[in-house]
N, C-alpha and C positions, 0 to 999 in steps of 0.2 A: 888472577882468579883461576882456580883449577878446570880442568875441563870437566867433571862433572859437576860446575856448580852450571857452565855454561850450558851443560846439556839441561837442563831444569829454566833458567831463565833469570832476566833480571829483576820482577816486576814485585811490587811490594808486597802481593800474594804467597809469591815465590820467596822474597827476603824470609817473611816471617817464617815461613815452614820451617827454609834452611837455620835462620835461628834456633826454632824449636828443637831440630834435630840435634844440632851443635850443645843445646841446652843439658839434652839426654844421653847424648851419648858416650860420656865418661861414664858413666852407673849403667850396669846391668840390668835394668827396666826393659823390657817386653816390649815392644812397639809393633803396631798397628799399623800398615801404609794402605791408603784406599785412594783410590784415582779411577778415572778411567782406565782402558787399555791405551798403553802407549803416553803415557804420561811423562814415564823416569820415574816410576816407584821402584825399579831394581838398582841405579843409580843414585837414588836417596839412600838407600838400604847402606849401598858401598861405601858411601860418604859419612853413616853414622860410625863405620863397622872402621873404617879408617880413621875416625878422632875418637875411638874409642882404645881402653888401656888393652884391648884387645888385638889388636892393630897389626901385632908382630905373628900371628897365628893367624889360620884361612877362615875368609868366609865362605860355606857351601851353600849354593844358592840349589832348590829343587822345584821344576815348576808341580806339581803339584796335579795342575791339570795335564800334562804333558804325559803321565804316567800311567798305565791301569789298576787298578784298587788292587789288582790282585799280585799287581806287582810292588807297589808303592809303600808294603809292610817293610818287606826285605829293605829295599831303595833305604828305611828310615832307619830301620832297626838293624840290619844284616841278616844273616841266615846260619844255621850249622851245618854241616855236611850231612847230605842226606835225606834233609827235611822236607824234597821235593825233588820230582823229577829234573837234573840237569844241575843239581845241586853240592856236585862234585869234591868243594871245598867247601870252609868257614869261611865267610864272607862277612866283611866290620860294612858296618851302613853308615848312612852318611852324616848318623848324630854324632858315631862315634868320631867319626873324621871330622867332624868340627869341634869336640873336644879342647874347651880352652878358647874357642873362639867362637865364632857366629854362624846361625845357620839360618840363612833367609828362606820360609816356606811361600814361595810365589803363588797368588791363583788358591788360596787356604780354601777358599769357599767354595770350592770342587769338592774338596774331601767327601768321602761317603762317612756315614755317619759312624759305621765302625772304625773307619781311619780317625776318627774326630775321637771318639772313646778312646785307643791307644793313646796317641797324642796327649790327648789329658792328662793318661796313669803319668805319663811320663814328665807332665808339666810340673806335676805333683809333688814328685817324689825323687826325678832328676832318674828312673832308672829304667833301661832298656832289657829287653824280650828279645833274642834274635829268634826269627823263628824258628821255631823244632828244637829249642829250648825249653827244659822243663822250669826253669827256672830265670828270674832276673840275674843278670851277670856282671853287668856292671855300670856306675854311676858317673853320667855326663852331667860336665858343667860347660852348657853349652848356651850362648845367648840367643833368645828367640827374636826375628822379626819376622812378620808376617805378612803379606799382602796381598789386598784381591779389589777386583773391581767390580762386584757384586756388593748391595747394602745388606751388611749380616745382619743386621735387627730384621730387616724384612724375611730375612730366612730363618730368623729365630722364632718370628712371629706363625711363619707358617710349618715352623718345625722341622725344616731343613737341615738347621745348624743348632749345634746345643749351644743351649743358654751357659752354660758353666764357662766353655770352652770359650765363649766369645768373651766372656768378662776375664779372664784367665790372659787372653791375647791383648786386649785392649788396656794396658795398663796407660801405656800415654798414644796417644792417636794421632797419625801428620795425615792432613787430607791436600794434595796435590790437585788444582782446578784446572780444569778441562783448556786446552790453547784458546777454546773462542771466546774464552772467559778474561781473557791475560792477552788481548791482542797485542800490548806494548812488547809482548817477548820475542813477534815473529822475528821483528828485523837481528835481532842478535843471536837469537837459538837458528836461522838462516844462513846469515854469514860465516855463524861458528861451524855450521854443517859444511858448506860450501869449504873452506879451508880446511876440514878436514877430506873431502874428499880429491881436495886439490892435492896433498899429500899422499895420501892412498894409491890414486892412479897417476901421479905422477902429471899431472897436466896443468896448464894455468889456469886460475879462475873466469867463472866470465862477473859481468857485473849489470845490476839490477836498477836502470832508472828509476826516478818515484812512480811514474806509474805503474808500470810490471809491481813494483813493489807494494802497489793500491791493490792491485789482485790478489796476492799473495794474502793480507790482512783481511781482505774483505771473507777470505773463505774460511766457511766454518770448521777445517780440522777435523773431522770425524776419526781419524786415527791419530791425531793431535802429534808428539814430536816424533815419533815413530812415519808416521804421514810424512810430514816435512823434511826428514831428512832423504826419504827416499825420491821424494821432490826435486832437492835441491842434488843429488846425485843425477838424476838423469835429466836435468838441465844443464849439468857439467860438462854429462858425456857429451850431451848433443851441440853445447853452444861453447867448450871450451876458450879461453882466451876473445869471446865473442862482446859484444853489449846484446842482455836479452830482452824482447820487446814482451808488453803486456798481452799480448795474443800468445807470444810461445810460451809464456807464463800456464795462460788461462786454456790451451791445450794439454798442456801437461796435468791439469786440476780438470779437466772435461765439465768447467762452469760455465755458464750461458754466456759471459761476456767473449768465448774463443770465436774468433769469425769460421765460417764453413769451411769445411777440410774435412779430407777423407777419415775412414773412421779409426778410432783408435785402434791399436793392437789388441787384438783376444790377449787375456788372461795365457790360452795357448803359447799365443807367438811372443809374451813380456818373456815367460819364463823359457823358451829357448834363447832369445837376445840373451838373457841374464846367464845361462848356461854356457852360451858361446864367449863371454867376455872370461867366466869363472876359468873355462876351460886351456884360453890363449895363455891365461896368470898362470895357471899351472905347468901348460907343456914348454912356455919357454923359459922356467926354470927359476922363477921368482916366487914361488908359493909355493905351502903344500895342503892337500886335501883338507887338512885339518884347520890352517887360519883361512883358508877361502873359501870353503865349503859348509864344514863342520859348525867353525863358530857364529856366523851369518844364521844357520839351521835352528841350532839348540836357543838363538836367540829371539826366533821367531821372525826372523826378516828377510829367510827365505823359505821358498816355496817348498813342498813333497814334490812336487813336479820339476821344480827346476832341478832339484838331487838328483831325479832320475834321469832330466835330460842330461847331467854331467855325467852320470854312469852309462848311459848310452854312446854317448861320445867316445868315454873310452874303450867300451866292448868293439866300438865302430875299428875303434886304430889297433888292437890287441888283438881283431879277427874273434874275441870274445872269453879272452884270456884274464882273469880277474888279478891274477896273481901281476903281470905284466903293464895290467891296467892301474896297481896299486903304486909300480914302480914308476907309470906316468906320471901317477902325480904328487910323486916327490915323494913319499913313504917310503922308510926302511924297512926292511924284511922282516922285523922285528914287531913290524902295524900291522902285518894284512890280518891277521885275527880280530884285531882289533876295527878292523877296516870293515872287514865280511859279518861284522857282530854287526856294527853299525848300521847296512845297508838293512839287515835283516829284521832287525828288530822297530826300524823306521819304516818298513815297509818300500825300500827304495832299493832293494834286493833283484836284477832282471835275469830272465834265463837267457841262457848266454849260448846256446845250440845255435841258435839262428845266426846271430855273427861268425861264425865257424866259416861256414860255407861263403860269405857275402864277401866280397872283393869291398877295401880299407879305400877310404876315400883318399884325396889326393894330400902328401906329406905338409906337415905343419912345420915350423919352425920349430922342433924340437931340438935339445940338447944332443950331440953326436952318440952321447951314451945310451940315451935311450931308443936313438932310431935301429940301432944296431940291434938291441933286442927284440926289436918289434920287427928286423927284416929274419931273422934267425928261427 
């Protein structure tokens, strides 16, 4: 079984979706994904976009809400030179770049209602606007899926969302149920997390008696497989190669069955933990910014704060050197623009004056090449 059927589940809820899916995703049909947050609606998306004759060409997946309106034209459409401050070149958007294949709109029922009008012309008619275009320029045949965890009839009702646009999207509809709905999936969407993170960090699994395993099911999921796997990671870290008891279970879920213990980590101190393990991946030479950082970020399962604590870390070892900071973390010279866009535009951008002056804490395990430029 592939791992994104694992990431969704085994439970007969789950069978029929993934049937469904399977059912549509040779033909070109428009599809709907509605779940909660944290379900595997972008993972459904991938599994349709991969048994489809589509397959050999990208899916561009754009969260939608992740975006600002004011940016989210360009994002879809592109731009022309000029059309706006900072607008230097043509820029192809990201319909055009899925051209021939799929383009997943995550989070659709964010859209402002003008992004929803656009969208439409172009559901229509198959043809893009870049901005500061006088004219349509050219015709994508691009497959639409869409997903969001808002009910859009409730938002068509109160005129949120157009009515056109939603019947436009909704040609076949997969609704993905909520984990507390599909208990039978913990123990496997669990263990399948648990092995992969046993692979990731390189460490042995631990393993979950029935009853640790009673807590785990008993709890409602609020951020459902997205929740669990972060779960089942930092029972990893903490209990590798261990047997983990229903108490460290139910510490980790902060449920009434945990016996008394001091109090959990702030929000603060998870995402320095989480910066300090990101940061070790990187300086000693196994990672780089981009699969340790970056792709964790844009997938929503890390923090604005923990970004910043990674870039703090390395303004700390760099004396406050971005450029030196980039080559921490494993970036070729080729990325720091691409690096410095990044931090700016996520708002994880720090001023860097103040490390200048600040004595570099005490040396990491770093690679000889790069401690040599950080003593230089």
């Amino acid at each position: 079984m592939e791992p994104a059927v694992f990431l969704l589940g085994s439970s007969q809820s789950v069978h029929q979706v993934i049937a469904d899916a399977e059912a549509v995703a040779p033909t070109n049909a428009k599809v709907l994904i509605t779940g909660e947050s944290g379900v595997g609606k972008e993972v459904l998306a991938r599994l349709i976009h991969r048994r489809s004759r589509r397959s050999h060409l990208p899916l561009v997946a754009v969260n939608c809400a992740g975006v600002p309106d004011s940016l989210l034209e360009s994002e879809l459409f592109g731009h022309v030179r000029g059309s706006f401050t900072g607008a230097h070149r043509d820029r192809r958007g990201l319909l055009e770049v899925a051209n021939g294949g799929t383009i997943m709109l995550d989070e659709v029922g964010e859209m402002s209602l003008r992004m929803q009008g656009l969208l439409l012309r172009f559901l229509e008619n198959g043809e893009i606007q870049p901005v500061g275009s006088e004219r349509p320029q050219t015709l994508i045949d691009a497959r639409v899926i869409a997903a969001t965890n808002r009910d859009l009839l409730e938002h068509v009702r109160r005129g949120e969302f157009r009515e056109d646009l939603y019947y436009r999207l909704n040609i076949v509809h997969l609704l993905i149920a909520p984990l507390r709905e599909r208990r039978e999936d913990i123990k496997c969407l669990f263990d399948h997390c648990l092995a992969e993170g046993s692979r990731q960090h390189r460490l042995p699994a631990c393993e979950l008696p029935p009853d640790a395993l009673a807590v785990l099911e008993q709890h409602d999921w609020p951020g459902n497989v997205r929740e669990l796997r972060n779960v089942a990671e930092r029972l990893l870290l903490a209990h590798h190669g261990c047997m983990v008891t229903a108490k460290d279970v139910a510490r980790k879920l902060n449920t009434r069955h945990a016996a008394p213990a001091p109090e959990l980590p702030t929000p603060a101190a998870l995402a320095e933990g989480v910066a300090e393990a990101c940061f070790r991946s990187m300086t000693n030479g196994h990672g780089s910014f981009w699969s340790v950082v970056y792709e964790p970020f844009m997938a929503r399962d890390m923090t604005r704060e923990t970004v910043r604590a990674v870039v703090r870390m390395g303004l700390q070892h760099t004396k406050g050197s971005y450029r030196l900071c980039a080559e921490l973390f494993n970036l070729p010279p080729a990325d720091y623009k691409r690096f410095l866009n990044f931090l700016q535009k996520h708002d994880c951008h720090m001023p860097f004056l103040k490390f200048r002056m600040a004595s570099a804490p005490p040396d990491l395990d770093i690679p000889h090449r790069r401690r040599n430029a950080l003593a230089s």
